[in-house]
N, C-alpha and C positions, 0 to 999 in steps of 0.2 A: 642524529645526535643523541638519539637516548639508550644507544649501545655503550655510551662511554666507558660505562661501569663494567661492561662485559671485556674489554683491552688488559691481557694480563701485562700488567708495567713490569716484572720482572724478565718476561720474557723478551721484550721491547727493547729493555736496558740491556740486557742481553747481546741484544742484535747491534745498535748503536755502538758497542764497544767492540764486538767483530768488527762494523765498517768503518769504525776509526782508525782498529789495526790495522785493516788491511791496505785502508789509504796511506798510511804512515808507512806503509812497505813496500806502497808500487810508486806514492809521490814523494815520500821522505819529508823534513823537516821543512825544507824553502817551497816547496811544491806545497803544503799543507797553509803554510803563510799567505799563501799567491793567493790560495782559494780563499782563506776568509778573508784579502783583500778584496779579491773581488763579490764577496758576498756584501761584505761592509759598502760600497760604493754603490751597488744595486740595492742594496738601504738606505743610504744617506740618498740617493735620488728619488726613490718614491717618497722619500719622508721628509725629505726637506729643499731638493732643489726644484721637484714641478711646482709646487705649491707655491713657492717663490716668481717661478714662470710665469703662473697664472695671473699673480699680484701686479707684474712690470706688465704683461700687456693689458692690462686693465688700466694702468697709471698710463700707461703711451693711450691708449683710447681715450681721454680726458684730456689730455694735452694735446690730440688733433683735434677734438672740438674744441678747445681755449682759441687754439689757432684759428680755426676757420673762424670764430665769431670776432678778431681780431679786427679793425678798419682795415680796410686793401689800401697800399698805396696812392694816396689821392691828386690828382691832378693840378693842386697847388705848385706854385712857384714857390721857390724860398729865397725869402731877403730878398726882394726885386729883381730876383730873377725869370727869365722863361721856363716853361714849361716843354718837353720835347716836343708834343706836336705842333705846338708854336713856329719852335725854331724847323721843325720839319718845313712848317708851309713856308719859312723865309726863303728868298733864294741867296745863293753866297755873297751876291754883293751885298745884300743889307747884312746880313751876320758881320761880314766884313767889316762894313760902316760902325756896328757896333763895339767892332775892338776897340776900332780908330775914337770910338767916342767914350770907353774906358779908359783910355790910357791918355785921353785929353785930360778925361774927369780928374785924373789922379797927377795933372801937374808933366806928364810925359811931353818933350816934343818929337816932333816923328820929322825926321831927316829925309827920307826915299823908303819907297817900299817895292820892293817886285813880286810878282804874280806867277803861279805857274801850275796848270791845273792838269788831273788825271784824272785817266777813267776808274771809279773801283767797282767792284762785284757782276761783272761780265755786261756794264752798261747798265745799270740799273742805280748805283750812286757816282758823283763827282766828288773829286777832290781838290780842293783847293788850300794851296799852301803858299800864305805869306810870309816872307823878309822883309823885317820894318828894323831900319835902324833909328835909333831915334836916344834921346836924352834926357837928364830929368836927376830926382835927389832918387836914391839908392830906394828909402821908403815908399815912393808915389811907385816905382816898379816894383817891388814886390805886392803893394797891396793889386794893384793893377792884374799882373800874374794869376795872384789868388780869385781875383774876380773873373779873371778869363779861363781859368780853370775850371770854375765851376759851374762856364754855359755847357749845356748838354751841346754834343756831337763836335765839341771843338779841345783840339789837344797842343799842347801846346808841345813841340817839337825838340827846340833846343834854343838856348839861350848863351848867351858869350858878353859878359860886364866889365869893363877895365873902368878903371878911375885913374885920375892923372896923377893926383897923392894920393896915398892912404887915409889920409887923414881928412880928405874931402869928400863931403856929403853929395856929391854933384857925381853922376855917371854917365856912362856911354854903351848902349848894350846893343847888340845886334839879337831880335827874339824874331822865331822863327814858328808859325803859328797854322795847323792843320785846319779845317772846315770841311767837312762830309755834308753832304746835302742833297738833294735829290733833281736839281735843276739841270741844266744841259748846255 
C-alpha cells in the first residue's frame, strides 16, 4: 500500500472509460443496467441482508432456550378431571361407568345403551363405542358433552337431539360415545 502515490490516475481514468466503452458496445444500454443490478444486490447482501442473518439466528437461539426452560406439560388433571395415564390404567368398563356417572351428574336420564367393541392398531388397543339414548333439559347435555369431551382417549361420535316443541327445555338425544383403552 505505499505504492499508492506511484498509480498514474490519468492513465487508469483512461482505461476505465475504454472499458466502459467497450461494454456499452458488446452489452448495450439494458445489458449495462442488468450489471449494476446485479452488482447493487451482491452489495445490498454483503452490506445488509447477512448481517441481518446473523441478528435472526441469534434472536431464534434465545428463543430455544426461553423454550426449553419453559415447565413441560405437567401431569395435572384439569377441573376434576383425569389424567391420560390414569384413564390409560382404567379398563373400559370403568371409563364407561364414568359417562354414565356425568350425564347423571348433570340431570341426564339414560333410557338403554348398547355396546359394541373393536380391535384398533393390530391388537394392541380396543374400542369401545356406546349408544346411550337417554333425556334430560337441553343445558344438563351440553354441559354433560363438554365434560365428556374433555376426558382424554374418549371422543364423542355423534349425536342426534329432537324436542317435542321448540319451545321446550326438555330433550331426547341419542349420543354416541368412543373409548380407546388398552384392555381386552
Amino acid at each position: 500500500m505505499t505504492n499508492l502515490k506511484a498509480i498514474d490516475t490519468t492513465a487508469l481514468a483512461a482505461r476505465l472509460r475504454w472499458g466502459a466503452y467497450a461494454a456499452t458496445a458488446k452489452l448495450g444500454v439494458p445489458g449495462l443496467l442488468a450489471g449494476g443490478l446485479v452488482v447493487a444486490l451482491i452489495g445490498a447482501h454483503a452490506l445488509h441482508l447477512q448481517p441481518d442473518d446473523e441478528r435472526l439466528e441469534a434472536e431464534r437461539s434465545a428463543r430455544v432456550a426461553e423454550l426449553a426452560a419453559l415447565p413441560k406439560p405437567g401431569k395435572q388433571a384439569g377441573a376434576g378431571g383425569m389424567t391420560l395415564q390414569q384413564v390409560q390404567q382404567l379398563r373400559s368398563s370403568e371409563q364407561a361407568y364414568s359417562i354414565f356417572q356425568i350425564l347423571s351428574q348433570r340431570g341426564m336420564d339414560r333410557k338403554h345403551a348398547t355396546y359394541r367393541r373393536e380391535v384398533e392398531m393390530k391388537g394392541k388397543l380396543r374400542r369401545l363405542t356406546i349408544s346411550i339414548a337417554l333425556s334430560g333439559s337441553y343445558v344438563g347435555l351440553r354441559e354433560a358433552m363438554r365434560e365428556i369431551a374433555d376426558q382424554p382417549m374418549v371422543r364423542i361420535e355423534g349425536v342426534s337431539i329432537e324436542r317435542d316443541r321448540i319451545d321446550s327445555a326438555t330433550v331426547t338425544a341419542d349420543l354416541r360415545v368412543s373409548l380407546l383403552g388398552p384392555d381386552t
